[in-house]
PDB file of N, CA, C and O in Angstrom:
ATOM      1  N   UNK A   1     212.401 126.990  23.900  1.00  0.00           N
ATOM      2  CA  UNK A   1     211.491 126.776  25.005  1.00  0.00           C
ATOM      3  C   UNK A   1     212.258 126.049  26.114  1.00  0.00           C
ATOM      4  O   UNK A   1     213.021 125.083  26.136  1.00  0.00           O
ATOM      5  N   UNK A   2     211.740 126.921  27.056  1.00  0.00           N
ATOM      6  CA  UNK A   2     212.975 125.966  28.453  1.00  0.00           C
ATOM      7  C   UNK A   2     212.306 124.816  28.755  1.00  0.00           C
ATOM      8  O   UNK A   2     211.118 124.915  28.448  1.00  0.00           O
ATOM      9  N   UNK A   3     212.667 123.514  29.349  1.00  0.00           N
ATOM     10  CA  UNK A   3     212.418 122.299  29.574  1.00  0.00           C
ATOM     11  C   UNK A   3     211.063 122.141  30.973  1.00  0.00           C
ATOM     12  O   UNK A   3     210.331 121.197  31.270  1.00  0.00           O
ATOM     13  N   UNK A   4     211.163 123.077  31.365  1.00  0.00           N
ATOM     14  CA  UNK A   4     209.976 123.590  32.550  1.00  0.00           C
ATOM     15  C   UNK A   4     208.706 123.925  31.638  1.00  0.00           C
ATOM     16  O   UNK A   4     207.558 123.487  31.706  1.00  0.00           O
ATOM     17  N   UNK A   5     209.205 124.715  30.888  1.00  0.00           N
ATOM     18  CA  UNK A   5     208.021 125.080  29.959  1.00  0.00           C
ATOM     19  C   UNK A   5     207.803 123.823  29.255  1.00  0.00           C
ATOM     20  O   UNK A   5     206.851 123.252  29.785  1.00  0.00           O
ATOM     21  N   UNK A   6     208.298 123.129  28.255  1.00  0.00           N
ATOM     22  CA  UNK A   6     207.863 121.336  27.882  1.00  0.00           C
ATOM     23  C   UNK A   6     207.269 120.898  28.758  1.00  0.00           C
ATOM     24  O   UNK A   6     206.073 120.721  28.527  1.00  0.00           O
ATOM     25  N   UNK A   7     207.722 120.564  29.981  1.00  0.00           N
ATOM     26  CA  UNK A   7     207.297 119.535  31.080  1.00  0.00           C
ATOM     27  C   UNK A   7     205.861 120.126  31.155  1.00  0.00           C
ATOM     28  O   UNK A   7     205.031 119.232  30.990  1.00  0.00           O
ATOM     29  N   UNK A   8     205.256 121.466  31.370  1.00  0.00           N
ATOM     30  CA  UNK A   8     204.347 122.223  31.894  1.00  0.00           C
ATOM     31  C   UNK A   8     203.555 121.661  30.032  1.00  0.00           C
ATOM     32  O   UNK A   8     202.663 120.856  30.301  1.00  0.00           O
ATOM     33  N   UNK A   9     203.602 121.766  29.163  1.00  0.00           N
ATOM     34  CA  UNK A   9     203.045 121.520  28.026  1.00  0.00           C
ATOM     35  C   UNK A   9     202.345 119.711  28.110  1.00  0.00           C
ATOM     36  O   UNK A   9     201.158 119.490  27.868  1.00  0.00           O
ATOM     37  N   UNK A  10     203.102 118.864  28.397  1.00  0.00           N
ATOM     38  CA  UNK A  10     203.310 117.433  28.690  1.00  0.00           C
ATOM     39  C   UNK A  10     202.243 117.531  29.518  1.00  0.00           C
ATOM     40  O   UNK A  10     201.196 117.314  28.909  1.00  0.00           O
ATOM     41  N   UNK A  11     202.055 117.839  30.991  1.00  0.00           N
ATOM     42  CA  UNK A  11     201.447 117.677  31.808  1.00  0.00           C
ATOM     43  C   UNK A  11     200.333 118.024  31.827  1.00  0.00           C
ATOM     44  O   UNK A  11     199.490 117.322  32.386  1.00  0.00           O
ATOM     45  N   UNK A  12     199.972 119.317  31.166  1.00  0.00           N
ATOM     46  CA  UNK A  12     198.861 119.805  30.273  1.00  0.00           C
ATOM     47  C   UNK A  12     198.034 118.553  28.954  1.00  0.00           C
ATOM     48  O   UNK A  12     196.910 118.443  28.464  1.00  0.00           O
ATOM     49  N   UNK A  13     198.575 118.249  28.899  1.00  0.00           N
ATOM     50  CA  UNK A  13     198.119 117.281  27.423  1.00  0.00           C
ATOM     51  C   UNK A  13     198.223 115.812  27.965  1.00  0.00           C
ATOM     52  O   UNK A  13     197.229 115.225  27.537  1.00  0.00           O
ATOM     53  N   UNK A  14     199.063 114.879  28.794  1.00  0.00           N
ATOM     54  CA  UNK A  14     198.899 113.763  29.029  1.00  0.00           C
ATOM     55  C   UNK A  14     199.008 113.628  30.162  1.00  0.00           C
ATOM     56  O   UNK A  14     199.253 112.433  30.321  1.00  0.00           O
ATOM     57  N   UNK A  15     198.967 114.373  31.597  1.00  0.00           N
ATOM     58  CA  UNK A  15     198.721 114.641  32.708  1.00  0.00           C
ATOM     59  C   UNK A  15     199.994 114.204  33.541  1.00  0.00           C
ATOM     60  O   UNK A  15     201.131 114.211  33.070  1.00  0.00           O
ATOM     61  N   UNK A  16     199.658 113.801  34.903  1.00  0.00           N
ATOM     62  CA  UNK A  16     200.467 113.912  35.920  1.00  0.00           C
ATOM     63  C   UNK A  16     201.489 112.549  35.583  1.00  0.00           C
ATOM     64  O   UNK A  16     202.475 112.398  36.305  1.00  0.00           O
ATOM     65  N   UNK A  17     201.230 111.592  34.497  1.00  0.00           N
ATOM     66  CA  UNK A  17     201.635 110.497  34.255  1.00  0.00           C
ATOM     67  C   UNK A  17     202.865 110.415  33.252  1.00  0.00           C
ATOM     68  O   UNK A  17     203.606 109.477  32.957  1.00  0.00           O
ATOM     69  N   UNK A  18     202.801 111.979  32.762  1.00  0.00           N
ATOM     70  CA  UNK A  18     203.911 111.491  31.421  1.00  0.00           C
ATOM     71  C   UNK A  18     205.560 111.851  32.059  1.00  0.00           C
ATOM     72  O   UNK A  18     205.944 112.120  33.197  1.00  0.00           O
ATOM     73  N   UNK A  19     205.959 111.775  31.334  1.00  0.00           N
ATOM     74  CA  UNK A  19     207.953 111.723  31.664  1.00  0.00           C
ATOM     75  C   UNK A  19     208.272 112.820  32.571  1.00  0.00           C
ATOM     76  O   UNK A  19     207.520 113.794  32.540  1.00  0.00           O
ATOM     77  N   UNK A  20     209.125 112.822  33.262  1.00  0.00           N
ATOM     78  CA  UNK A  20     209.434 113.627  34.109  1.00  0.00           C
ATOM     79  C   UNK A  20     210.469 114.872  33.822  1.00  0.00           C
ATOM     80  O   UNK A  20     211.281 114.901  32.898  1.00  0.00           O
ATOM     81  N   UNK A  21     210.278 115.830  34.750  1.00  0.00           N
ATOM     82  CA  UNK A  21     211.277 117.199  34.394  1.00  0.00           C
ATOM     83  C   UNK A  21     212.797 116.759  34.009  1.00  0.00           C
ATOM     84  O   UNK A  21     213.311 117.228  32.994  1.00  0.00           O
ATOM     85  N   UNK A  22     213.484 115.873  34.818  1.00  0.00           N
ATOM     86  CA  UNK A  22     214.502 115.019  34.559  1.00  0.00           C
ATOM     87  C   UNK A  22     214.832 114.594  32.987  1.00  0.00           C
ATOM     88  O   UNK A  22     215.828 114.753  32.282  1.00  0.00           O
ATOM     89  N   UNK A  23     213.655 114.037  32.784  1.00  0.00           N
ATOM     90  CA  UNK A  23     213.850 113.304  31.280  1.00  0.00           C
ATOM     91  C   UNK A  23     213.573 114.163  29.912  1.00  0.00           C
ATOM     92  O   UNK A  23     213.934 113.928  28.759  1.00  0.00           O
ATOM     93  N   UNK A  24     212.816 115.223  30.442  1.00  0.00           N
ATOM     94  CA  UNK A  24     212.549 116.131  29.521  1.00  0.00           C
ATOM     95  C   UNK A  24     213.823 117.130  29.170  1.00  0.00           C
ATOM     96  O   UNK A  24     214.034 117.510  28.018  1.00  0.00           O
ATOM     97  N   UNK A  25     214.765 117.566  30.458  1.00  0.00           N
ATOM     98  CA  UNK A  25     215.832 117.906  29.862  1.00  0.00           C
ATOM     99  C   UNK A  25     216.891 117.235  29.683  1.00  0.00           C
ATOM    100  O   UNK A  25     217.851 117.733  29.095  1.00  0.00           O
ATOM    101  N   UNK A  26     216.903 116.131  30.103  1.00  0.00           N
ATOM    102  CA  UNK A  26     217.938 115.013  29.124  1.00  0.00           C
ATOM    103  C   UNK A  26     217.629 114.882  27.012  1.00  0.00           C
ATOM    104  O   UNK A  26     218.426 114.979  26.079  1.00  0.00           O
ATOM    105  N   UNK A  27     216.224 114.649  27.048  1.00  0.00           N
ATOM    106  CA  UNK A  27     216.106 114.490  26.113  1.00  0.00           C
ATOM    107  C   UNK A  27     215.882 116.329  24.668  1.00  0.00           C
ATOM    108  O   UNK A  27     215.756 116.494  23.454  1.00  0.00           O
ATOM    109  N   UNK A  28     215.964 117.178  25.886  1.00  0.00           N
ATOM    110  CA  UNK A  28     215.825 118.661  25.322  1.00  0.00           C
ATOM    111  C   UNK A  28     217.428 118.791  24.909  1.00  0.00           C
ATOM    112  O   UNK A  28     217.628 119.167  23.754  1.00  0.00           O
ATOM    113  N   UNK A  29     218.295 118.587  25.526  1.00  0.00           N
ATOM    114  CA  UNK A  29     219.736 118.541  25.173  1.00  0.00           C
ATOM    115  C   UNK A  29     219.875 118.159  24.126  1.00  0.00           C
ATOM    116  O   UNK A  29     220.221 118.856  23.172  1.00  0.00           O
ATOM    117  N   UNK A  30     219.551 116.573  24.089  1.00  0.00           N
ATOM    118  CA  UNK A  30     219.661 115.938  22.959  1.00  0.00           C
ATOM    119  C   UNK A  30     219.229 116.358  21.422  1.00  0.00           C
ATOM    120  O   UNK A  30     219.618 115.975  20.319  1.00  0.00           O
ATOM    121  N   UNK A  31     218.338 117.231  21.816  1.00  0.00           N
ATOM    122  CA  UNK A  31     217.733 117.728  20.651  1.00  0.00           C
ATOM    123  C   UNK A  31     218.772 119.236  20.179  1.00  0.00           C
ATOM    124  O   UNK A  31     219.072 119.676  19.069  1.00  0.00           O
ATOM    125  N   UNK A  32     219.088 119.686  21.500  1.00  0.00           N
ATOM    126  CA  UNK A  32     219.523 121.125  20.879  1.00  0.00           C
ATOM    127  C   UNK A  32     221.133 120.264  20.923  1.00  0.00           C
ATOM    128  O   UNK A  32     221.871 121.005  21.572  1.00  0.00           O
ATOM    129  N   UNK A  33     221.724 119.319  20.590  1.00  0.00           N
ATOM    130  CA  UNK A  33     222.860 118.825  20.221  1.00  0.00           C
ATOM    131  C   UNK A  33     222.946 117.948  18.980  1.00  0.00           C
ATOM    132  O   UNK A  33     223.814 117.142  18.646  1.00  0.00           O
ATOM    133  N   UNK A  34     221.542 118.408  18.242  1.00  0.00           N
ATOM    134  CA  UNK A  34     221.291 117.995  17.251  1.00  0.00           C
ATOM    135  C   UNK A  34     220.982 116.764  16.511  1.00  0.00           C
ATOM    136  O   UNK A  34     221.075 116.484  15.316  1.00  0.00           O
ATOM    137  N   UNK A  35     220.452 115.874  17.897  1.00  0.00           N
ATOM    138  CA  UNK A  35     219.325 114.520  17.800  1.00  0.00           C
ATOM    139  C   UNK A  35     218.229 114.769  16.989  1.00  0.00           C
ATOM    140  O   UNK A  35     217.301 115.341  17.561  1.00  0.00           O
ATOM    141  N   UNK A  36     218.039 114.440  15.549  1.00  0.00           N
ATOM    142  CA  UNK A  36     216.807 114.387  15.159  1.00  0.00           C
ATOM    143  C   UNK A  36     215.692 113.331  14.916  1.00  0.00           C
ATOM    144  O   UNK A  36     215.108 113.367  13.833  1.00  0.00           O
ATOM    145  N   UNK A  37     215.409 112.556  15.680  1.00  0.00           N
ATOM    146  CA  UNK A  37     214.546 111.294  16.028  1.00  0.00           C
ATOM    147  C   UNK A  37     214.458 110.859  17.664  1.00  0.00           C
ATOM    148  O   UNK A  37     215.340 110.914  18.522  1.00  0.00           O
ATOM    149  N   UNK A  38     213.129 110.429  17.757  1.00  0.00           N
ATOM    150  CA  UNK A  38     212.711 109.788  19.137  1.00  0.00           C
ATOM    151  C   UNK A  38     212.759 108.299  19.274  1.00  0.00           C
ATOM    152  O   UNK A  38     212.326 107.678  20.245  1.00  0.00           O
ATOM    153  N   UNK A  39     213.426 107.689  18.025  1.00  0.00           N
ATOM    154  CA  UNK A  39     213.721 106.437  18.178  1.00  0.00           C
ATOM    155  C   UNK A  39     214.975 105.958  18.846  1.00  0.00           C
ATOM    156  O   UNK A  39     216.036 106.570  18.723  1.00  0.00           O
ATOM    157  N   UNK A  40     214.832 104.672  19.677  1.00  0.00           N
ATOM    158  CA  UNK A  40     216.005 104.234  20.091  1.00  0.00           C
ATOM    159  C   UNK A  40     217.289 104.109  19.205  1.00  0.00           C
ATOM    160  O   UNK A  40     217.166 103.691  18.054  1.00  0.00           O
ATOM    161  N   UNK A  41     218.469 104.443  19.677  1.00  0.00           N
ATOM    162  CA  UNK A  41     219.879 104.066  18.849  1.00  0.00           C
ATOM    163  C   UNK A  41     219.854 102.400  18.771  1.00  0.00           C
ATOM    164  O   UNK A  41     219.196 101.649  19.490  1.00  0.00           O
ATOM    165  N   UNK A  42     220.622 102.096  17.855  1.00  0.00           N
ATOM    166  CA  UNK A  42     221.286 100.674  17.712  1.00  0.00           C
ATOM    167  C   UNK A  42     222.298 100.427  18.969  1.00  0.00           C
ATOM    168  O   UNK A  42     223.197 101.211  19.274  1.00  0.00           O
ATOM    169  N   UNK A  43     222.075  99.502  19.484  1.00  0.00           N
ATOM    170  CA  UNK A  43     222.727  99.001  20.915  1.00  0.00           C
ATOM    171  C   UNK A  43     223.436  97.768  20.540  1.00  0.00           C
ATOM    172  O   UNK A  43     222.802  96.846  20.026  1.00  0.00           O
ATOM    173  N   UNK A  44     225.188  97.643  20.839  1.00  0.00           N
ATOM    174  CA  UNK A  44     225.216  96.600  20.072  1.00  0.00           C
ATOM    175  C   UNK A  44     225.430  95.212  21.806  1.00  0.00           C
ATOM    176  O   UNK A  44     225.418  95.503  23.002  1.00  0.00           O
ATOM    177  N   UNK A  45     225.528  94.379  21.405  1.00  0.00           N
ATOM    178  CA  UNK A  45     224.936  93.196  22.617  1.00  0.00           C
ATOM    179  C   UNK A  45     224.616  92.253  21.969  1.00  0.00           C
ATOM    180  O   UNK A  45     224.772  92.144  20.753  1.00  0.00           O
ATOM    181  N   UNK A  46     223.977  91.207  22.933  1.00  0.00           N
ATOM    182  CA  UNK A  46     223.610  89.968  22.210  1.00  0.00           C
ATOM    183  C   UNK A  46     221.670  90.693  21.442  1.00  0.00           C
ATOM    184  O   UNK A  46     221.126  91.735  21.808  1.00  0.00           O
ATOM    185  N   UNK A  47     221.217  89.866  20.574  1.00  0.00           N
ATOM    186  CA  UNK A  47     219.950  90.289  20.233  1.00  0.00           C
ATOM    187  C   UNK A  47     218.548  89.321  21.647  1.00  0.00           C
ATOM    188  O   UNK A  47     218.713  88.216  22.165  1.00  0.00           O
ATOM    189  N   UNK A  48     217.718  89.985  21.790  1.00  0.00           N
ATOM    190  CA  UNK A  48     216.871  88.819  22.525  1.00  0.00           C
ATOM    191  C   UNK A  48     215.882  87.902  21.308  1.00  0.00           C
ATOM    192  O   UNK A  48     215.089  88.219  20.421  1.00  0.00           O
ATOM    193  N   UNK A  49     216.336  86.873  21.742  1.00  0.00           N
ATOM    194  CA  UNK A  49     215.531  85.771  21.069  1.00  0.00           C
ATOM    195  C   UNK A  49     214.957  84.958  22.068  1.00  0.00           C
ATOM    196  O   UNK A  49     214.696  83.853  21.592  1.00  0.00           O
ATOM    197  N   UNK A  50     214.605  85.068  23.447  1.00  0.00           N
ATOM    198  CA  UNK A  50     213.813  84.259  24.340  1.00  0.00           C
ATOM    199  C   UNK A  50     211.800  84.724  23.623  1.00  0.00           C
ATOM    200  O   UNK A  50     210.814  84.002  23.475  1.00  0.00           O
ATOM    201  N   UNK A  51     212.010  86.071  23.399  1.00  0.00           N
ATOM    202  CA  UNK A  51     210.592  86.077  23.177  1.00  0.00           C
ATOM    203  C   UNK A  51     210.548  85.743  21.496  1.00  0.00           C
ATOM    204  O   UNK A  51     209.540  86.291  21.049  1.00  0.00           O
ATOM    205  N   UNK A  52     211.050  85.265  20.771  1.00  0.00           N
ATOM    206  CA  UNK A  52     211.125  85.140  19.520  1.00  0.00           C
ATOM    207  C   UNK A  52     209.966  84.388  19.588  1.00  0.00           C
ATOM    208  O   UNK A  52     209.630  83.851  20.644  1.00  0.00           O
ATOM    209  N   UNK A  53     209.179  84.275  18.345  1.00  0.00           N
ATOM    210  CA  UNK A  53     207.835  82.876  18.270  1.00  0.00           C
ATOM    211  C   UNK A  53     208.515  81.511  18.236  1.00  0.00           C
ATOM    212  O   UNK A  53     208.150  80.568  18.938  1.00  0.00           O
ATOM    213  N   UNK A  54     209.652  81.465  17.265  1.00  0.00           N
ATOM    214  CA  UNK A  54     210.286  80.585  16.901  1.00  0.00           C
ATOM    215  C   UNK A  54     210.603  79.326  18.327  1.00  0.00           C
ATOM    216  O   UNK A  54     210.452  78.110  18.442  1.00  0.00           O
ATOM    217  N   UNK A  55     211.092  80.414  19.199  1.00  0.00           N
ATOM    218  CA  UNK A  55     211.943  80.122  20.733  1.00  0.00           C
ATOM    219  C   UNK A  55     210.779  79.329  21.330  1.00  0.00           C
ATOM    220  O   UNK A  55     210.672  78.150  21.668  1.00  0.00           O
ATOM    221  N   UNK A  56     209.933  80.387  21.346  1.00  0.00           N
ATOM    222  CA  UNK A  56     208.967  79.844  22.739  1.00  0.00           C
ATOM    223  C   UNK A  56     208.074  78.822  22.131  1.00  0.00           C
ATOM    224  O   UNK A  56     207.613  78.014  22.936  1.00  0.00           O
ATOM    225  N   UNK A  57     207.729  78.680  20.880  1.00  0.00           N
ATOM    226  CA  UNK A  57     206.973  76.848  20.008  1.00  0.00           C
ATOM    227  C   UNK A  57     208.332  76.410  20.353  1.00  0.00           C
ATOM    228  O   UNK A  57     207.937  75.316  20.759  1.00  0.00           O
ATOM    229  N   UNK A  58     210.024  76.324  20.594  1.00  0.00           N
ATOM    230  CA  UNK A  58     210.093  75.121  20.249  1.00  0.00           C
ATOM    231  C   UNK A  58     210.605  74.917  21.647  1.00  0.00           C
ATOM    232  O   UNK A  58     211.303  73.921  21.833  1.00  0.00           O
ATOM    233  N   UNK A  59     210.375  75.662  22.582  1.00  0.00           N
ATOM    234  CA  UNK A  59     210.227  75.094  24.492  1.00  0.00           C
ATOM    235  C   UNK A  59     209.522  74.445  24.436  1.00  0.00           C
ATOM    236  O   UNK A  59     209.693  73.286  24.812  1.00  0.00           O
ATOM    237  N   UNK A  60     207.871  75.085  23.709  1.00  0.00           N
ATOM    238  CA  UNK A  60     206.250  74.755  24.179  1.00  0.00           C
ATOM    239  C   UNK A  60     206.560  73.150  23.516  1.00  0.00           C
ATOM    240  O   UNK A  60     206.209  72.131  24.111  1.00  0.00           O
ATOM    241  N   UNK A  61     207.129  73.142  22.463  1.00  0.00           N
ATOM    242  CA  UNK A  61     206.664  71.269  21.854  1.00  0.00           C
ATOM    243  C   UNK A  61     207.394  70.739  23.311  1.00  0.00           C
ATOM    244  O   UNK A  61     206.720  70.205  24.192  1.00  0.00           O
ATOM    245  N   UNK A  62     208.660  70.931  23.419  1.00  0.00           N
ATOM    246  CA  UNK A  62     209.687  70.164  24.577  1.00  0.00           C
ATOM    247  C   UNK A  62     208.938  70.212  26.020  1.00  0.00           C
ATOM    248  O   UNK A  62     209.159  69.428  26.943  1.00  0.00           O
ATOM    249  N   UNK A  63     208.113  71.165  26.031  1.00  0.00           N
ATOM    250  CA  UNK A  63     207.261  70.968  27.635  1.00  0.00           C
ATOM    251  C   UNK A  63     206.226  70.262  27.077  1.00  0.00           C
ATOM    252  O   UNK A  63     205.946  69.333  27.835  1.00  0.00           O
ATOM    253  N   UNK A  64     205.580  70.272  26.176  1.00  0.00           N
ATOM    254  CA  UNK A  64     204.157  69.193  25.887  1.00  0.00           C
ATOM    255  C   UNK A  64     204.735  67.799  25.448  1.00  0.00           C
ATOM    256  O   UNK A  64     203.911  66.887  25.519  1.00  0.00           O
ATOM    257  N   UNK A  65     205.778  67.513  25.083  1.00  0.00           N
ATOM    258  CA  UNK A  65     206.299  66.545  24.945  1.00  0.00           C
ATOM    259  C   UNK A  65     206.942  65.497  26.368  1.00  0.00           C
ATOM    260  O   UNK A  65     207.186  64.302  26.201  1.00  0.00           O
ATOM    261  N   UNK A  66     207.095  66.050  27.418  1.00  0.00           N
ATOM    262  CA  UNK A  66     207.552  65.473  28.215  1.00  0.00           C
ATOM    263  C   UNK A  66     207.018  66.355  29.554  1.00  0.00           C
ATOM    264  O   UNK A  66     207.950  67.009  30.023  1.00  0.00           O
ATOM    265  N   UNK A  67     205.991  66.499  30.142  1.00  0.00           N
ATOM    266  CA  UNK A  67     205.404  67.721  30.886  1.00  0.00           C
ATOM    267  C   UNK A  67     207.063  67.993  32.467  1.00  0.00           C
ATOM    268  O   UNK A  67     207.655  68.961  32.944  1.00  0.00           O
ATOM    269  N   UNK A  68     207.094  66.728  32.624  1.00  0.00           N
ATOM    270  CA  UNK A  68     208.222  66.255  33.667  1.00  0.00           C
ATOM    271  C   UNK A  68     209.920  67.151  32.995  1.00  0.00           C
ATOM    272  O   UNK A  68     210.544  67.512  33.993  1.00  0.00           O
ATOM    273  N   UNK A  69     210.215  67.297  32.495  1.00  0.00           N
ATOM    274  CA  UNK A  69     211.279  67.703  32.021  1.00  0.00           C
ATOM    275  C   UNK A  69     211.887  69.181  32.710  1.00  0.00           C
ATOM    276  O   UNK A  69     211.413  70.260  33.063  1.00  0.00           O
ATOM    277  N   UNK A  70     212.761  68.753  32.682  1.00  0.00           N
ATOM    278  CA  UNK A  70     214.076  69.607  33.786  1.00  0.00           C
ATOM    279  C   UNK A  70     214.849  70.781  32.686  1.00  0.00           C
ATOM    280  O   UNK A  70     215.482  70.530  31.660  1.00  0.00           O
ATOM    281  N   UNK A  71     214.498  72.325  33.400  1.00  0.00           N
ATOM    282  CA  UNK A  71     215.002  73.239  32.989  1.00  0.00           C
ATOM    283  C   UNK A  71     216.577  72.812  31.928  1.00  0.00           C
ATOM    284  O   UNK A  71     216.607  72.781  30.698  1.00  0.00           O
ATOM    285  N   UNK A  72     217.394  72.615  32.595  1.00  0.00           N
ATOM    286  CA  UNK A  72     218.615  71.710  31.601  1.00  0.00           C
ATOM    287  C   UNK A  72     218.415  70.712  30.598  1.00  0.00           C
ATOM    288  O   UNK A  72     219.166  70.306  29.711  1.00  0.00           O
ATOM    289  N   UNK A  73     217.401  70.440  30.876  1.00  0.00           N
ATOM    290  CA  UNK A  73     216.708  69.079  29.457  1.00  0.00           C
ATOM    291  C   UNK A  73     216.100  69.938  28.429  1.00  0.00           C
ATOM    292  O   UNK A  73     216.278  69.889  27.212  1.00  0.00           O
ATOM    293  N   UNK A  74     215.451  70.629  29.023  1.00  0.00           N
ATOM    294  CA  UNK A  74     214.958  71.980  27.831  1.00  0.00           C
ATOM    295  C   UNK A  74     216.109  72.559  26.782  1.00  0.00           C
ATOM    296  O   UNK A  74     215.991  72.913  25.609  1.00  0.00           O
ATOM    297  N   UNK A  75     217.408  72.513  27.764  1.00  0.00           N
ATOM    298  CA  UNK A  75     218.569  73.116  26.782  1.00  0.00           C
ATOM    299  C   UNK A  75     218.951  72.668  25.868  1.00  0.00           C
ATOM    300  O   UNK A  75     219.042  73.146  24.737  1.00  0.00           O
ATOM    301  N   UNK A  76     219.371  71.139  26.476  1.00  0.00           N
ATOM    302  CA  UNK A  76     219.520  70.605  25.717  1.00  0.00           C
ATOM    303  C   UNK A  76     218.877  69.871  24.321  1.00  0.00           C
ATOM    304  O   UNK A  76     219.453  69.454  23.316  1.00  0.00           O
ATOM    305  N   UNK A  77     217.259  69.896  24.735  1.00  0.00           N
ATOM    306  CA  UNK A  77     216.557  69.396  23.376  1.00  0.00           C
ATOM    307  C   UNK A  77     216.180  70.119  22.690  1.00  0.00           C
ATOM    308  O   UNK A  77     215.292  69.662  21.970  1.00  0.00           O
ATOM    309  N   UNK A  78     216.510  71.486  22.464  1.00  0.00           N
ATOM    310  CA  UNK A  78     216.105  72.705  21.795  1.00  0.00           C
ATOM    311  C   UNK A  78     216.505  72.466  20.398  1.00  0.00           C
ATOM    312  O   UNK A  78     217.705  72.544  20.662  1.00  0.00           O
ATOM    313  N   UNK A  79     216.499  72.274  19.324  1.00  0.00           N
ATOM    314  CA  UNK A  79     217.143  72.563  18.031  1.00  0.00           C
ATOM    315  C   UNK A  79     217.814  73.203  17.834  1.00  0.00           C
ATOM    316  O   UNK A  79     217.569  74.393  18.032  1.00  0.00           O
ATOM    317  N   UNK A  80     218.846  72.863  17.413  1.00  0.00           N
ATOM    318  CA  UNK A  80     220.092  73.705  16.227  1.00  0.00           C
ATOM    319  C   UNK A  80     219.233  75.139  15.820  1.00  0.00           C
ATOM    320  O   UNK A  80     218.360  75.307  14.968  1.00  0.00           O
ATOM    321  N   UNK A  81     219.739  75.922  16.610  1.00  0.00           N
ATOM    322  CA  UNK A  81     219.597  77.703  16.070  1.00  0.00           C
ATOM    323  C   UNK A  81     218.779  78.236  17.131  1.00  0.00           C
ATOM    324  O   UNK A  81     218.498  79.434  17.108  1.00  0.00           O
ATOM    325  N   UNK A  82     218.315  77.405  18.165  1.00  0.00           N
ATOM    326  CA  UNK A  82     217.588  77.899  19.082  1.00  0.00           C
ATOM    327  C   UNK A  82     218.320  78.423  19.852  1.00  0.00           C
ATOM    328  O   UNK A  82     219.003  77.470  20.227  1.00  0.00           O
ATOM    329  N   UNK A  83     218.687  79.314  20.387  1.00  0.00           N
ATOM    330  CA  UNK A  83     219.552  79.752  22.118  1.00  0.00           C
ATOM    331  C   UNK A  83     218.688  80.464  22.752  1.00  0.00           C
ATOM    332  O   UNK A  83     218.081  81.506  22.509  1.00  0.00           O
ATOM    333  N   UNK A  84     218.728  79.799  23.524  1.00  0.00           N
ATOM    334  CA  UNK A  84     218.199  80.602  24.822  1.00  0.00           C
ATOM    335  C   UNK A  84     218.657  80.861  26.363  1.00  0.00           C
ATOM    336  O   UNK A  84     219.383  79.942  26.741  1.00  0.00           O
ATOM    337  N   UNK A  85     218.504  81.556  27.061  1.00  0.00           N
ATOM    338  CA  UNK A  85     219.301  81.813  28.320  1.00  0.00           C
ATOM    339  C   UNK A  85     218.825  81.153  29.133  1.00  0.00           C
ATOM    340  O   UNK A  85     217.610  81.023  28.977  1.00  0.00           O
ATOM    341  N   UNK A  86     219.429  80.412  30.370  1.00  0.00           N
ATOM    342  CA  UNK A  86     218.664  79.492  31.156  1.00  0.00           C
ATOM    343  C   UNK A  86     217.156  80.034  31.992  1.00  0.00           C
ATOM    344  O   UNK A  86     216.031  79.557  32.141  1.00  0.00           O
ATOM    345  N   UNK A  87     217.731  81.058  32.334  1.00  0.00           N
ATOM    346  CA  UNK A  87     216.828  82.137  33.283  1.00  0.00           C
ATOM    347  C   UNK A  87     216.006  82.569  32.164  1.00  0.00           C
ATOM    348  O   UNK A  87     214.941  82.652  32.775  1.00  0.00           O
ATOM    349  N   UNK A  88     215.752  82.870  31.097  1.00  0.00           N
ATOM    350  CA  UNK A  88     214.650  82.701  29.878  1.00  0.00           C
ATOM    351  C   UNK A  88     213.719  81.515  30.064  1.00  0.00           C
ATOM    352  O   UNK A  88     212.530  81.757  30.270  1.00  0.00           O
ATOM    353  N   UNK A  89     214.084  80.433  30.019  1.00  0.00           N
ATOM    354  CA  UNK A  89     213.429  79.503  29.798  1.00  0.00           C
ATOM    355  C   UNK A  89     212.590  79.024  31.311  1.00  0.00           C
ATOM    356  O   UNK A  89     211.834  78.053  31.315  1.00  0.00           O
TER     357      UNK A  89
END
């Protein structure tokens, strides 16, 4: 099926809102190059841990603990295993 024909299927079923002709044959390639899953690959990088639960209770105690406290004071009173990026916090 050509990627015009997908897109025309897509647009039919989840309207003027779903992925574009563009992405449909990026991801039609992928398939006839023998991609079998719509899940993301493993990306390797740092992991994000700003939205972790862990992260953001142990900002939230350090801002309820001192409401006054300075973005850099946050860094520093974070616990052992916490990292976070400044622009995170």
């Amino acid at each position: 099926m050509s990627a015009v024909n997908i897109h025309r299927n897509l647009v039919s079923v989840y309207g003027e809102g779903c992925m574009s002709i563009q992405l449909v044959r990026r991801w039609r390639s992928w398939f006839l190059k023998g991609r079998q899953n719509v899940h993301d690959d493993e990306r390797s990088g740092r992991p994000v841990t700003a939205t972790d639960n862990a992260a953001v209770a142990a900002v939230r105690n350090v801002v309820e603990a001192d409401r006054r406290v300075t973005i850099d004071e946050i860094m520093i009173r974070l616990p052992p295993g916490i990292e976070i990026g400044r622009s995170s916090i």
